[in-house]
C-alpha positions in Angstrom: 0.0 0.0 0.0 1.1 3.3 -0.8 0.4 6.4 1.3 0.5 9.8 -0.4 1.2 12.6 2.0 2.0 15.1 -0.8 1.8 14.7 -4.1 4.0 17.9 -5.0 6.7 16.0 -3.9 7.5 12.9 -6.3 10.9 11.7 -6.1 12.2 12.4 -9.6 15.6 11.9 -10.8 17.9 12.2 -13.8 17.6 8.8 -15.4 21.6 8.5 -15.2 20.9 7.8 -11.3 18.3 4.5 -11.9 21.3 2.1 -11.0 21.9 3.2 -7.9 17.9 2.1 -6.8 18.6 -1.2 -8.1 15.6 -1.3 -9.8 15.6 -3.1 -13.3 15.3 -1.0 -16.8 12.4 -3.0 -17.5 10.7 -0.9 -15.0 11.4 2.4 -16.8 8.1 2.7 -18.7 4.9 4.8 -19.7 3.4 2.5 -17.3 6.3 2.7 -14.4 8.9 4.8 -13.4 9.6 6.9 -16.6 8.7 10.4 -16.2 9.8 12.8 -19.1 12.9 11.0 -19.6 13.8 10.8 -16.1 12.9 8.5 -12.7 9.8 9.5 -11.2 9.7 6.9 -8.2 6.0 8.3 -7.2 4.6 7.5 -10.3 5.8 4.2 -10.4 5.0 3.4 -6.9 0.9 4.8 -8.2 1.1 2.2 -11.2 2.6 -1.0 -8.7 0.8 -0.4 -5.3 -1.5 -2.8 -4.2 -4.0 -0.3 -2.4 -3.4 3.8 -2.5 -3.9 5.9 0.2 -4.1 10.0 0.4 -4.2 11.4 4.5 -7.6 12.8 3.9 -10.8 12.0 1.8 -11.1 15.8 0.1 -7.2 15.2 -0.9 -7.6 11.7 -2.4 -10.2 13.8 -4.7 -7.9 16.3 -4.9 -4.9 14.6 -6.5 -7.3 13.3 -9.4 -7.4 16.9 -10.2 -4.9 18.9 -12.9 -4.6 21.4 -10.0 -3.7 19.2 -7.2 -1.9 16.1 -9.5 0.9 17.8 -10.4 1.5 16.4 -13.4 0.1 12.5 -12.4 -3.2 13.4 -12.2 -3.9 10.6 -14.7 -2.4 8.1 -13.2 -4.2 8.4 -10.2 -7.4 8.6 -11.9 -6.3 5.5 -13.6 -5.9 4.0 -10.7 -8.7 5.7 -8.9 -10.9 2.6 -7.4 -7.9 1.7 -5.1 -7.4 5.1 -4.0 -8.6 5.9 -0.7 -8.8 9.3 1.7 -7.8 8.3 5.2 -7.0 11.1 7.8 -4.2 11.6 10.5 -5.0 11.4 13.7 -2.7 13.4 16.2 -1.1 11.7 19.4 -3.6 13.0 22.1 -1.2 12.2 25.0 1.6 14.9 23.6 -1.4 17.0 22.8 -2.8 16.8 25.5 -3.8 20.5 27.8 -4.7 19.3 31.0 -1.3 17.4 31.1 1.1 19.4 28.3 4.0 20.0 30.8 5.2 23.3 28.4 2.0 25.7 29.6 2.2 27.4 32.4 -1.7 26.6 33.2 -3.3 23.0 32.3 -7.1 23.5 31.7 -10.0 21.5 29.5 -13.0 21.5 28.5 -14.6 22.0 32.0 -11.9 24.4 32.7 -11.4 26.4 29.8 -11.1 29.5 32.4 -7.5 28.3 32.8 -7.1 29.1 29.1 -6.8 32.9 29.4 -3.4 32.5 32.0 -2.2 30.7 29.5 -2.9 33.8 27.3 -1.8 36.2 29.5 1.5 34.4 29.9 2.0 34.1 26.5 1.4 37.6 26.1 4.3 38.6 28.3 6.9 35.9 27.2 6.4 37.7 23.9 6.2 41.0 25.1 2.5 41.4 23.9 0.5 44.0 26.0 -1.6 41.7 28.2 -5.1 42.5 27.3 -8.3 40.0 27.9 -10.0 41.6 25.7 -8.4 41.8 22.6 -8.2 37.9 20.4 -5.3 37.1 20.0 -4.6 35.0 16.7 -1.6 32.7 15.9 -0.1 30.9 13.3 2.5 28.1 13.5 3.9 27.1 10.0 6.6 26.4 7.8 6.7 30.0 5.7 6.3 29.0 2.3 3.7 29.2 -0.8 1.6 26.0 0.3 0.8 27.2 3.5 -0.5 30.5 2.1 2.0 32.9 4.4 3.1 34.6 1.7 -0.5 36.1 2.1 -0.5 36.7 5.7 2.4 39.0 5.4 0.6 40.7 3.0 -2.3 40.9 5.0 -0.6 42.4 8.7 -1.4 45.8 8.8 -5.4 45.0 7.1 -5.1 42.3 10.3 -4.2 44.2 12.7 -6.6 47.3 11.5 -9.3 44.6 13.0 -8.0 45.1 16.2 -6.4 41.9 16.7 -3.3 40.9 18.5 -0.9 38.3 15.8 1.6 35.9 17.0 3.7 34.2 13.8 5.9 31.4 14.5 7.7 29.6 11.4 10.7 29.9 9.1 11.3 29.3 5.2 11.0 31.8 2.7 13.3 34.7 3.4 11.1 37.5 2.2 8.4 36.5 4.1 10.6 35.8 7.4 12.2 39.7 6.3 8.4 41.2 6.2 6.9 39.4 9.6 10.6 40.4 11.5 10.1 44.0 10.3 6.3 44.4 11.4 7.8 42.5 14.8 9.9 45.1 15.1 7.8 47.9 14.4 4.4 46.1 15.3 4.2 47.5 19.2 2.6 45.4 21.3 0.3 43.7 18.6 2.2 41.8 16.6 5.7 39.4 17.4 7.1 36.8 14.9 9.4 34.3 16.4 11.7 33.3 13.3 12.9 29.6 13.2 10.5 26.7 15.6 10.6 26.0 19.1 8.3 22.7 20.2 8.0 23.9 23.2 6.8 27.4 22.2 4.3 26.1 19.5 2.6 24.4 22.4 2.1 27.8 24.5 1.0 29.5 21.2 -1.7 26.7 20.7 -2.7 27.1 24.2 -2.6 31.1 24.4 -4.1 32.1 21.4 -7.8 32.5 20.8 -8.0 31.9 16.9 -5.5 29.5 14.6 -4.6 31.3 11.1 -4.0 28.6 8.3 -5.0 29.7 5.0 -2.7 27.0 3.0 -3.2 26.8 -1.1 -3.1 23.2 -0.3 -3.1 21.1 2.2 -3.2 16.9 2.1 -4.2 16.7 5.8 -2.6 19.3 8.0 -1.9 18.6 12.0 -1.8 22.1 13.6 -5.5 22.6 13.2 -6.1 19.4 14.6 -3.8 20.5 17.6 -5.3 24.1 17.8 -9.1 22.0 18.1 -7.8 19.5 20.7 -6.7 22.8 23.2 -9.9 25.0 22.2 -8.4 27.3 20.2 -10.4 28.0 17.0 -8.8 27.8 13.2 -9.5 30.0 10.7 -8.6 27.9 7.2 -8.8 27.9 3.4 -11.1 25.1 2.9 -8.7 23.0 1.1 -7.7 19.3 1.6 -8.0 18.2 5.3 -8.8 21.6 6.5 -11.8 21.1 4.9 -12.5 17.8 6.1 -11.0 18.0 9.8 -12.7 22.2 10.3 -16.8 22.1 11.0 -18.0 25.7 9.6 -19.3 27.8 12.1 -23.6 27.6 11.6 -24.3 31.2 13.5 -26.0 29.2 16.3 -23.0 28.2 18.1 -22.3 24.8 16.0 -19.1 23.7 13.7 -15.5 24.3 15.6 -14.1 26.7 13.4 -13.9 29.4 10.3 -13.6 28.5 6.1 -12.8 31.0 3.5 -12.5 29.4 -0.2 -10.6 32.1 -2.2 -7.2 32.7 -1.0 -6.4 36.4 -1.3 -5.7 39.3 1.2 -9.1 40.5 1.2 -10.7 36.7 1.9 -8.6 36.4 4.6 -8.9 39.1 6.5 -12.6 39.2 6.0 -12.8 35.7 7.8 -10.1 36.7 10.6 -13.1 39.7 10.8 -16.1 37.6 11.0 -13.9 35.5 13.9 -12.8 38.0 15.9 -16.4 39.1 16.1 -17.9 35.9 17.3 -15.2 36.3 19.6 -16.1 39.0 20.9 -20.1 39.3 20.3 -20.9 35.9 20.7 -18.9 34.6 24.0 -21.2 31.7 24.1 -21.0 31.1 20.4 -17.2 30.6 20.8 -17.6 29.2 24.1 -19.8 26.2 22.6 -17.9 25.7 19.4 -14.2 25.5 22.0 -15.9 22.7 24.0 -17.1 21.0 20.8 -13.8 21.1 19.1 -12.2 19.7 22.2 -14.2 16.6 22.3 -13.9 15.9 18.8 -12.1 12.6 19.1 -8.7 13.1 17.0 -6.5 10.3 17.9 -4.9 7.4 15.6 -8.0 5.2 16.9 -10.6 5.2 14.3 -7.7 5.6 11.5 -6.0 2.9 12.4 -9.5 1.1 12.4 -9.6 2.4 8.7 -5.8 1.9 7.7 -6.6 -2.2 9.2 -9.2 -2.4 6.6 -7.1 -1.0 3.3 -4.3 -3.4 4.3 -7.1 -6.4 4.5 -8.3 -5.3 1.3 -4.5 -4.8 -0.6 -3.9 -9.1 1.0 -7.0 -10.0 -0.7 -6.3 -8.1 -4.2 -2.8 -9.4 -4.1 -4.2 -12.9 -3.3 -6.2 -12.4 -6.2 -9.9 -12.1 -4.5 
């Protein structure tokens, strides 16, 4: 079985480099490994695999796409009845806030009081000003095109026009890491950017934030908006790939865990940050309701292990010829 965690990455090589694999020539075909005249060890693994596998269900339909194939969208619409969307859980024990030894406060969902010291105390270990009454929205990422922060830099001074407090925590592109450490520097006490990761850190900004900023281009499952559910903090995402699948769209009664915006663009984005921040502050028990619902969601490896199990019993009984 072969599990596709991102199709833009495909593990092609000049075809000078096939020896070293040890894989016979007679695998370098239309229907293998050749690729444009060079090794594409994705595409072959799509033509030989028993059972495919994408890490959620709106991905797996996705990657059949021009769009999101990159390039082997028809294979995988050749092969397209053993393809099948499974999403990753998260381990609950490391994310975990009523035992995450990095916050200075454990709480959950009975205690989400507890929540706001862990605000406040992220506030001042970034040097925020420590106000209750202002949301405070993070975002924890690799800075790059497919997580969309190319935008958010764009969008800082619209964002914090909204009255917002912004926490950034990533590194990658080096225009992007140039533009958040400038509006650090120059933000006051709204805005900080912490330039390279820190696990420990990522856990306090989870814990202390209010609302979780992902607005990726694409996105096969994503984990960080799984994390930012399981410690009540709500996500604000591009409804792309797992986000879609793993986010429940706020009804205005109080239902679905978090926020979805479709077109990715400065004004999209900060529209939706808008329309959060004023459930936040409006509709206490709107956000209060959709916190406790997100942090009973059950997000462990439990019920995709359950679903892995049966792909595996189904790849035995196509290689045993059932």
């Amino acid at each position: 079985m072969l599990t596709i965690h991102n199709m833009a990455h495909q593990g092609i090589f000049s075809k000078r480099q096939l020896p070293l694999t040890h894989l016979p020539w007679s695998l370098y075909t239309a229907d293998g490994i050749e690729t444009h005249d060079a090794v594409g060890l994705l595409k072959g693994g799509l033509f030989h695999a028993s059972m495919i596998t994408a890490v959620s269900p709106k991905y797996a339909r996705e990657i059949r796409t021009r769009e999101g194939g990159f390039g082997l969208e028809h294979v995988v619409n050749f092969r397209g009845g053993d393809l099948v969307g499974v999403l990753n859980g998260i381990d609950d024990q490391v994310w975990n806030p009523s035992t995450d030894g990095h916050l200075a406060h454990h709480y959950d969902d009975q205690t989400l009081n507890e929540k706001m010291l862990n605000k406040r105390a992220l506030q001042r270990e970034l040097q925020l000003e420590v106000r209750d009454d202002v949301p405070l929205v993070a975002v924890v990422s690799r800075l790059n095109d497919q997580k969309g922060t190319d935008v958010i830099a764009e969008a800082i001074g619209p964002l914090l026009n909204l009255g917002i407090q912004l926490v950034v925590l990533g590194s990658g592109d080096p225009h992007t890491e140039a533009t958040l450490a400038a509006w650090s520097h120059h933000g006051g006490g709204r805005m900080r950017a912490w330039i390279g990761f820190q696990e420990p850190l990522s856990h306090r900004i989870t814990a202390g934030a209010d609302l979780f900023l992902m607005p990726s281009r694409f996105e096969p499952c994503g984990l960080t908006q799984l994390y930012s559910q399981r410690y009540g903090t709500l996500p604000i995402v591009r409804a792309t790939g797992g986000l879609d699948d793993t986010v429940e769209q706020y009804d205005g009664q109080g239902g679905g865990t978090g926020f979805k915006f479709w077109d990715l663009n400065v004004r999209s984005l900060v529209e939706t940050v808008r329309w959060a921040a004023d459930v936040w502050r409006r509709r206490p028990e709107h956000y209060r309701a959709m916190q406790v619902r997100s942090m009973r969601k059950p997000m462990g490896w439990d019920v995709s292990a359950r679903q892995y199990e049966d792909v595996y019993r189904w790849a035995l009984e196509r290689r045993r010829g059932r």
